[in-house]
C-alpha positions in Angstrom: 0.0 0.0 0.0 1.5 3.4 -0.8 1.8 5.8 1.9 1.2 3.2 4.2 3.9 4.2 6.8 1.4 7.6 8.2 -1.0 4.4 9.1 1.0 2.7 11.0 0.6 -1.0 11.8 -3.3 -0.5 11.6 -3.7 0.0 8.0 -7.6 0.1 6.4 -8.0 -2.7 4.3 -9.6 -2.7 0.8 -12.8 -2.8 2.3 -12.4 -0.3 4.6 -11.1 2.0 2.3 -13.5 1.9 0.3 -16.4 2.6 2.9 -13.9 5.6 3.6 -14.2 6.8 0.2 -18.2 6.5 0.1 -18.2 8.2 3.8 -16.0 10.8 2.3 -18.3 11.3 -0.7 -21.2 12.3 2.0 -23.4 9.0 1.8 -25.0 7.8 4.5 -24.7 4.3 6.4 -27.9 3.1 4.3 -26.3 4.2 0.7 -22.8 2.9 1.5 -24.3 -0.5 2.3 -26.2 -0.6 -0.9 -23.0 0.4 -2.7 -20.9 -2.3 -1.3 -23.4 -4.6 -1.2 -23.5 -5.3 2.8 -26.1 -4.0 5.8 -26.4 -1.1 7.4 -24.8 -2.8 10.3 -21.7 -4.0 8.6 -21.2 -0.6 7.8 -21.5 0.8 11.5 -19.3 -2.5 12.3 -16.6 -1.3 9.9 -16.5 2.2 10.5 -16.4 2.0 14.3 -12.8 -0.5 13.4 -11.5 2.1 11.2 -12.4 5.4 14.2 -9.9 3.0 16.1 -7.4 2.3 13.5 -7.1 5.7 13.0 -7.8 7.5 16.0 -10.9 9.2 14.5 -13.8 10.3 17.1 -16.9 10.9 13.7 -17.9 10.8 10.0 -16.4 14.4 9.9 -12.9 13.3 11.2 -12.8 10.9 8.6 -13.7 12.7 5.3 -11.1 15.5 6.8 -8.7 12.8 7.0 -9.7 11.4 3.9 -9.4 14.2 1.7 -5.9 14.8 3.6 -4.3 11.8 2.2 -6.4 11.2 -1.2 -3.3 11.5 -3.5 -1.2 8.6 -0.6 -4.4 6.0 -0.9 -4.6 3.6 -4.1 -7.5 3.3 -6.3 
């Protein structure tokens, strides 16, 4: 993964990065789980491991960090 040193150990996975990139985008828990195909619960599931991997308190936190690192994340 490219840029994956500012992670640390605790690096999103493709998944993961992905719901990041939908959160990012400003859809909501319902829409990202229709995107990727999953619940609405899988998607809390995975966005309460990827606050911790990350040290993120919110939705907000994310897209910040998100759009922070865009050009460091693969597609």
């Amino acid at each position: 993964m490219v840029g994956a040193e500012h992670f640390g150990k605790r690096a999103p996975n493709k998944r993961e990065q992905r719901v990041i990139e939908l959160v990012a985008q400003g859809l909501k828990n319902r829409e990202v789980a229709d995107q990727i195909g999953t619940t609405e619960h899988v998607v809390k599931n995975y966005l309460r491991a990827i606050y911790d991997k990350l040290g993120l308190w919110n939705r907000v936190e994310l897209a910040l960090w998100y759009e922070a690192r865009r050009e460091e994340i693969p597609a």
